[in-house]
C-alpha positions as CSV (number, residue, x, y, z in Angstrom):
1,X,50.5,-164.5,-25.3
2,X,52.9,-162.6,-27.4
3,X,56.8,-163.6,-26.7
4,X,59.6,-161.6,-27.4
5,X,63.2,-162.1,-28.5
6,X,65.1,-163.7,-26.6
7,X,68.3,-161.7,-27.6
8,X,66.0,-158.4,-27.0
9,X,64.4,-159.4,-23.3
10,X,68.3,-160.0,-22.7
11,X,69.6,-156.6,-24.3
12,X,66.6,-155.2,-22.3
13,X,67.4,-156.3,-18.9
14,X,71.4,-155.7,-19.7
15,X,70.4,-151.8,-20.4
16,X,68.5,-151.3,-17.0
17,X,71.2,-152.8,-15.2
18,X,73.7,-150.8,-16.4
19,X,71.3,-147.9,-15.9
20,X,70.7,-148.9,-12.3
21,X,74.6,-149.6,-11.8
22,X,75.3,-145.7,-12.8
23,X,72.8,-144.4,-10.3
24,X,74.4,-146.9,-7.8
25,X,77.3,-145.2,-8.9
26,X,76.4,-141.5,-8.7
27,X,75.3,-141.2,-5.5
28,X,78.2,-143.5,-3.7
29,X,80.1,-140.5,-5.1
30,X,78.0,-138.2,-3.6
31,X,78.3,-139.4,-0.3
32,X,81.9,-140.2,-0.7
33,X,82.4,-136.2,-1.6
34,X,80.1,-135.5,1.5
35,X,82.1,-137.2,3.5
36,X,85.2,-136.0,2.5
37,X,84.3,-132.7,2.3
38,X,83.4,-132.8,5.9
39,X,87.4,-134.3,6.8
40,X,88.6,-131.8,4.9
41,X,86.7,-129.0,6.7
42,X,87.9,-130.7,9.8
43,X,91.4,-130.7,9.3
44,X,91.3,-127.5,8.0
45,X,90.0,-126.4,11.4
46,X,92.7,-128.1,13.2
47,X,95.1,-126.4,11.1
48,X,93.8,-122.9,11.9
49,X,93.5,-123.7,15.9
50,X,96.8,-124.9,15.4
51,X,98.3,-121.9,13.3
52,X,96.5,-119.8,16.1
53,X,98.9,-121.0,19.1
54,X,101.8,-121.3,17.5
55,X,103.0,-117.5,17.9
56,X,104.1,-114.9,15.9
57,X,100.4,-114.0,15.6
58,X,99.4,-111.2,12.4
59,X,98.3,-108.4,15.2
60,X,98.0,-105.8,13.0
61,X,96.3,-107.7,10.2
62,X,93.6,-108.7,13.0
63,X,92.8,-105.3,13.5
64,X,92.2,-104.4,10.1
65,X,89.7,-107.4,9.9
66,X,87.9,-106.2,13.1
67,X,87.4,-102.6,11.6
68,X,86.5,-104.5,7.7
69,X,84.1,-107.0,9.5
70,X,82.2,-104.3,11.6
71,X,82.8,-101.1,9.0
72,X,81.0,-102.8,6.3
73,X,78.4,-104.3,8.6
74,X,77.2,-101.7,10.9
75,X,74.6,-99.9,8.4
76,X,73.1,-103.7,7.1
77,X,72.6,-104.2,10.9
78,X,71.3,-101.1,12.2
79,X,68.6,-101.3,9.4
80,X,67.9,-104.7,10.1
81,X,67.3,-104.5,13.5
82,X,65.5,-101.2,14.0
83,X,62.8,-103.1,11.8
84,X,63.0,-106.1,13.5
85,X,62.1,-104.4,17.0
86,X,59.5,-102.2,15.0
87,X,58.1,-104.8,13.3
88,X,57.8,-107.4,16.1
89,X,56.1,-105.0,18.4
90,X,53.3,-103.6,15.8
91,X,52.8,-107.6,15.4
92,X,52.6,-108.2,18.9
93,X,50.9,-105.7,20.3
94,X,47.5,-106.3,19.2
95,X,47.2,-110.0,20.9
96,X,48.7,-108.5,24.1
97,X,45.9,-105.8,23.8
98,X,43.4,-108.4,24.0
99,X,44.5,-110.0,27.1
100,X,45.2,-106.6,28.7
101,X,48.8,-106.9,29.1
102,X,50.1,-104.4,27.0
103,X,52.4,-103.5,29.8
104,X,54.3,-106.3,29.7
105,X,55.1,-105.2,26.0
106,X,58.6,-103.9,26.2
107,X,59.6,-106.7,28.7
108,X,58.8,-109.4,26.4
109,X,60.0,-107.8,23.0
110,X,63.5,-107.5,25.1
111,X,63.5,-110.7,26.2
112,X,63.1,-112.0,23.0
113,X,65.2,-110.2,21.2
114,X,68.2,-110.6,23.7
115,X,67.5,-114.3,24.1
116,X,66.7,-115.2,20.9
117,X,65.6,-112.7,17.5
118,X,68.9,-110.8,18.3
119,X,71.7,-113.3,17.7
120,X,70.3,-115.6,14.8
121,X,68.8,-113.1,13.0
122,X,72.1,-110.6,13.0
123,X,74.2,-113.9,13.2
124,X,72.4,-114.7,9.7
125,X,72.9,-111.2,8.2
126,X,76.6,-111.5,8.6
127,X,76.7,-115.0,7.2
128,X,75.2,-113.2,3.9
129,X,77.7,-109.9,4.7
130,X,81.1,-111.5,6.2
131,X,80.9,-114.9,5.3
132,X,80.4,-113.9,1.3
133,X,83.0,-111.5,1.3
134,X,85.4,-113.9,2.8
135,X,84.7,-117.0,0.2
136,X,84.8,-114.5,-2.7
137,X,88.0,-112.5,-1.3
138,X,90.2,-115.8,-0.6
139,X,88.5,-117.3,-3.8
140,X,90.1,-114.7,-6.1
141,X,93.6,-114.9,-4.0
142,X,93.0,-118.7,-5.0
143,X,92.4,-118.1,-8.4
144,X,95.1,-115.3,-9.2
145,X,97.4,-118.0,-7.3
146,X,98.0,-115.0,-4.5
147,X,98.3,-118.1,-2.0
148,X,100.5,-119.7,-4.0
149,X,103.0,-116.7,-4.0
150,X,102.5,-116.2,-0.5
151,X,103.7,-119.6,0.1
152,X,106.7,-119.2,-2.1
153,X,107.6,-116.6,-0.1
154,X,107.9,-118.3,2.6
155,X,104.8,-116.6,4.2
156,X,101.8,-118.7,6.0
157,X,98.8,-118.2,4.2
158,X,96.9,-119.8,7.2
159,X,98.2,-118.0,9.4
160,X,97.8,-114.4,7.7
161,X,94.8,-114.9,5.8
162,X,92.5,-117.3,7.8
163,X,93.8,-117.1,11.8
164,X,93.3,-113.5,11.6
165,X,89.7,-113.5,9.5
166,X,88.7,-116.4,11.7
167,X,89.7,-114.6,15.3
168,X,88.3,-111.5,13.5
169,X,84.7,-112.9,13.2
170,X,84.8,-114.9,16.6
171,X,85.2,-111.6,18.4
172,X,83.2,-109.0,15.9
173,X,79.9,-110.8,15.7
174,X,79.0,-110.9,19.6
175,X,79.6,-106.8,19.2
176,X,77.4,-106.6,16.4
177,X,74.6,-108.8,18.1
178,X,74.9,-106.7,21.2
179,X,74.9,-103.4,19.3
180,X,71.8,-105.1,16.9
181,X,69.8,-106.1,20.3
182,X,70.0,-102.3,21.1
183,X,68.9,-101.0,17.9
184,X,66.1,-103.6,18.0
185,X,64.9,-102.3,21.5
186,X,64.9,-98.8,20.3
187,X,62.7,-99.6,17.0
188,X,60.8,-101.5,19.7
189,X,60.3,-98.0,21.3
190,X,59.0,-96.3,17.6
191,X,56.5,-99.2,17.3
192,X,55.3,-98.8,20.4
193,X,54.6,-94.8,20.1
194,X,52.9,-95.8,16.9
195,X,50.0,-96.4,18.7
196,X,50.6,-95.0,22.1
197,X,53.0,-92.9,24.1
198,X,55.6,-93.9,26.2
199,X,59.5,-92.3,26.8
200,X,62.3,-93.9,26.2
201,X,63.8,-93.9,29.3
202,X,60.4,-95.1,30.9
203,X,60.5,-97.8,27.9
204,X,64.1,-99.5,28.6
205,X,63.6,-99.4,32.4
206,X,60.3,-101.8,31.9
207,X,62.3,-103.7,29.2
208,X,65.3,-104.3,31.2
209,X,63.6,-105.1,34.5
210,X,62.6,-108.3,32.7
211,X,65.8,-109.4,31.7
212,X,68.1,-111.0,33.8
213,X,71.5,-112.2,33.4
214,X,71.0,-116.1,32.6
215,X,69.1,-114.5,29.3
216,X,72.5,-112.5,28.4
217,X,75.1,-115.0,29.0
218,X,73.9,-118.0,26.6
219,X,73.1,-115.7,24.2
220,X,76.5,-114.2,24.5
221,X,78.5,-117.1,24.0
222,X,76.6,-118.6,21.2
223,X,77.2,-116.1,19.7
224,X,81.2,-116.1,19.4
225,X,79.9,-119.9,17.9
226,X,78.5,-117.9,15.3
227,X,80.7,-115.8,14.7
228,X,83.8,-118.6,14.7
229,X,81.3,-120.8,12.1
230,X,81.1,-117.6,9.6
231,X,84.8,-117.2,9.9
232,X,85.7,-121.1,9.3
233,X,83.0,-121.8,6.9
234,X,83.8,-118.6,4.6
235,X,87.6,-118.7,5.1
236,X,87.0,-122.5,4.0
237,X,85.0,-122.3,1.0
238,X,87.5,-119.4,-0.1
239,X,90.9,-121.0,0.6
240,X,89.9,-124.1,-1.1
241,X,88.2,-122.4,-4.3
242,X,88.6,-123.8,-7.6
243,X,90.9,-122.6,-10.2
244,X,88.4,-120.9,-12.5
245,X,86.4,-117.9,-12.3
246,X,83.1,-119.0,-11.5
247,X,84.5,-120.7,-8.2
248,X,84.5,-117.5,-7.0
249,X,80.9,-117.3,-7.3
250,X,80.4,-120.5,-6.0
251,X,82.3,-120.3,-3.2
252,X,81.1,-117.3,-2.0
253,X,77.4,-118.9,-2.5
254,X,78.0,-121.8,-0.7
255,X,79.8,-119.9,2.4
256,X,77.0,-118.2,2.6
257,X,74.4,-121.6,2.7
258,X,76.9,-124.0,4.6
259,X,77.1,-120.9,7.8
260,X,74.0,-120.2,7.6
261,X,72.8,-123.7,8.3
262,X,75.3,-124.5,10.7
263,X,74.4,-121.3,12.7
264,X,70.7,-122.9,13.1
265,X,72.4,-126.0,14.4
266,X,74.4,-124.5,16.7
267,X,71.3,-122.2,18.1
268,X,69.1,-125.7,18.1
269,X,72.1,-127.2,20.0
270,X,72.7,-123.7,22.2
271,X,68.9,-124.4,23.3
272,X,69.0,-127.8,24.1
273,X,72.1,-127.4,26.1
274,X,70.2,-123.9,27.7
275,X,66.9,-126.1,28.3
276,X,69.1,-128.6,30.9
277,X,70.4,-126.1,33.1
């Protein structure tokens, strides 16, 4: 049997240790960022519900949000959801053809839609639209040390910049999901004239005969959780940018990632919690 150095089997085993010790090493760190990433988020959080009730609220800058937020997102919606509704019925119609049921089309599409398709899928395409925007816009104030001079000036960034984007979000993104469930309906309507022929007005009274109110109302408040999620996470990731120029970039990237997994949670959560009543 062949032996080795001692001093080598020794200088061997001292290498892999040390090796071992800096993965060890690496991801401690890594959950020790996780984790205080997540405080940080918190607390930042408590400081805007905080900065939210303690008066002298920005009423004009909250306005000018709420027409920014659903200006710019009003085209990307309608698109989105008129293909959505058009889309889902050309898919579903066949299957409901076999069974004879094709009546029950624009009832199920609607319920769908309202309950479900609607809200995460628009709640998803304003993570991309509002939450980016809000990461890159506060992550250039960051970098160009706008917040800084703002709090110089004896001006609260929180309150101006985030309260305001945050409340902005909370009460835009239920309009737009309402608005996107619409549009959806009616490209429901196109798809379903692709094949056949039905009016519109005979088309939304056997969709909304369907629907009743329990489908609105869960939808409907999940949905201000979406909208407060894109506003937090995106206000977040922008207010706490890096100094450099690419943390722009990167903040506006990982608003977009972080909301948009939190807003699948929150809809997992929002049907469990639907499921029990």
């Amino acid at each position: 049997m062949k032996r080795f150095p001692v001093h080598k089997v020794k200088g061997y085993v001292g290498e892999k240790s040390i090796k071992l010790s800096e993965r060890t090493i690496e991801k401690t760190g890594a959950v020790r960022n996780f984790f205080s990433g997540v405080a940080d988020f918190f607390l930042f959080v408590t400081r805007t519900v905080r900065e939210t009730f303690s008066g002298d609220f920005e009423f004009r800058e909250f306005i000018n949000q709420c027409f920014q937020i659903g200006n710019k997102s009003l085209a990307l919606v309608s698109v989105t959801a008129i293909i959505i509704g058009l889309v889902f019925t050309i898919q579903t119609r066949p299957t409901l053809l076999d069974f004879g049921a094709v009546s029950l089309l624009p009832g199920m599409v609607a319920v769908s839609i309202i309950r479900e398709i609607g809200p995460v899928i628009t709640a998803l395409i304003c993570a991309g639209k509002i939450g980016s925007g809000m990461g890159a816009e506060l992550g250039s104030m960051k970098v160009s040390e706008q917040i800084d001079a703002m709090e110089v000036s004896s001006v609260n960034p929180i309150k101006f910049l985030v309260v305001t984007r945050v409340l902005a979000a909370t009460f835009m993104v239920p309009l737009l999901i309402l608005y996107a469930d619409a549009i959806a309906i009616f490209g429901s309507w196109i798809g379903a004239n692709i094949k056949g022929d039905v009016s519109l007005i005979l088309f939304f009274s056997q969709a909304f005969s369907h629907v009743e109110l329990l489908d609105f109302i869960p939808a409907v408040i999940k949905s201000f959780f979406f909208g407060a999620v894109i506003g937090l996470v995106g206000c977040y990731k922008g207010y706490n940018a890096g100094r450099g120029t690419e943390s722009v970039g990167a903040a506006a990237n990982s608003a977009v990632v972080i909301s948009s997994l939190l807003i699948i949670i929150v809809d997992m959560i929002a049907v469990q919690i639907t499921d029990m009543i």
